[in-house]
C-alpha positions in Angstrom: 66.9 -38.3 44.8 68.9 -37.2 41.7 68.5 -39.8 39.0 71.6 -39.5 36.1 69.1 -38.0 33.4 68.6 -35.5 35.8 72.0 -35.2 36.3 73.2 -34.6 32.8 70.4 -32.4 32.6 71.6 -30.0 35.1 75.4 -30.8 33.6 74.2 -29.3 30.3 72.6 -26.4 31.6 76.0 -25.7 33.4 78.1 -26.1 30.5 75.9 -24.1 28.3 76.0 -21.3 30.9 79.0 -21.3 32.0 81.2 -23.0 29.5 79.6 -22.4 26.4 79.8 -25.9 25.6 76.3 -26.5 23.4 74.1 -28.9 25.2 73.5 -31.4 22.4 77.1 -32.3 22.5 76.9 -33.5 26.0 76.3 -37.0 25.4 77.2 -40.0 27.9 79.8 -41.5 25.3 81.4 -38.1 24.5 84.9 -37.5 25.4 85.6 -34.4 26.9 88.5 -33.5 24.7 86.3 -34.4 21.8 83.6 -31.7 22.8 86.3 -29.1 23.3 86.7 -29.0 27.3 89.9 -28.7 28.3 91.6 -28.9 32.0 90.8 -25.4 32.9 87.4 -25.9 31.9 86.9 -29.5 33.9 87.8 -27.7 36.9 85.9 -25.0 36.5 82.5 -27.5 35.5 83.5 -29.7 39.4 83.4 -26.7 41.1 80.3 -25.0 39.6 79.1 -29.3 39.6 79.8 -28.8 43.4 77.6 -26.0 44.1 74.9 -27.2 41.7 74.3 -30.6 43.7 75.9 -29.6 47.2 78.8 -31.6 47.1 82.5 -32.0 47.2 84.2 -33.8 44.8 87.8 -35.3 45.2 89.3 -34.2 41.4 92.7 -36.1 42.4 90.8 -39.2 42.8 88.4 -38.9 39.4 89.4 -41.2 36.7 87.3 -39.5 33.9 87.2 -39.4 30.2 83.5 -39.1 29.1 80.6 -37.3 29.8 79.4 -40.2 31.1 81.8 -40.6 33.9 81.5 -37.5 35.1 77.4 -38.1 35.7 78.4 -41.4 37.6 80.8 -39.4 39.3 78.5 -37.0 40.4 75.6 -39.5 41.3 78.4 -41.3 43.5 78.6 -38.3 45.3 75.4 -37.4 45.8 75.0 -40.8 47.0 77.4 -40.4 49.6 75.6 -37.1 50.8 72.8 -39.2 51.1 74.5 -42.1 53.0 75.5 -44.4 50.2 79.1 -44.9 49.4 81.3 -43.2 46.5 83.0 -44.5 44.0 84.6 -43.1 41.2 85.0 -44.7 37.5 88.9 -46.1 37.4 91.6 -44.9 34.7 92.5 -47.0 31.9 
């Protein structure tokens, strides 16, 4: 089972790669705008997020601001692979 610090782990690893994003600056509290990752770029981090932990997230239904939401996200999710139910972080 996939705890969030392995999570975030993998997230940074990802962003790094794939992104470019440095993984220092993937912090839970960090904002997404503030560490430069725009709406092209979320989507393209859910999809490759997807493949990484064999999921499939809903990116209508995510409410997220922070690095930190998307983790919980992704731990719902992988949850609900695992028989748990999801639930995603609500808007402001």
């Amino acid at each position: 089972m996939l705890d969030r610090g392995s999570i975030l782990a993998r997230l940074r690893e990802i962003a790094l790669e794939q992104i470019g994003v440095e993984p220092e600056r993937l912090i839970p509290a960090a904002t997404l705008r503030d560490i430069g990752i725009d709406s092209f770029q979320f989507i393209e981090l859910v999809f490759l997020a997807e493949e990484a932990f064999e999921i499939k997230l809903d990116v209508a239904a995510m409410r997220v601001e922070t690095v930190g939401d998307v983790v919980e996200v992704i731990a719902g999710a992988v949850a609900a692979r695992n028989g748990s139910p999801q639930r995603y972080p609500s808007g402001p």
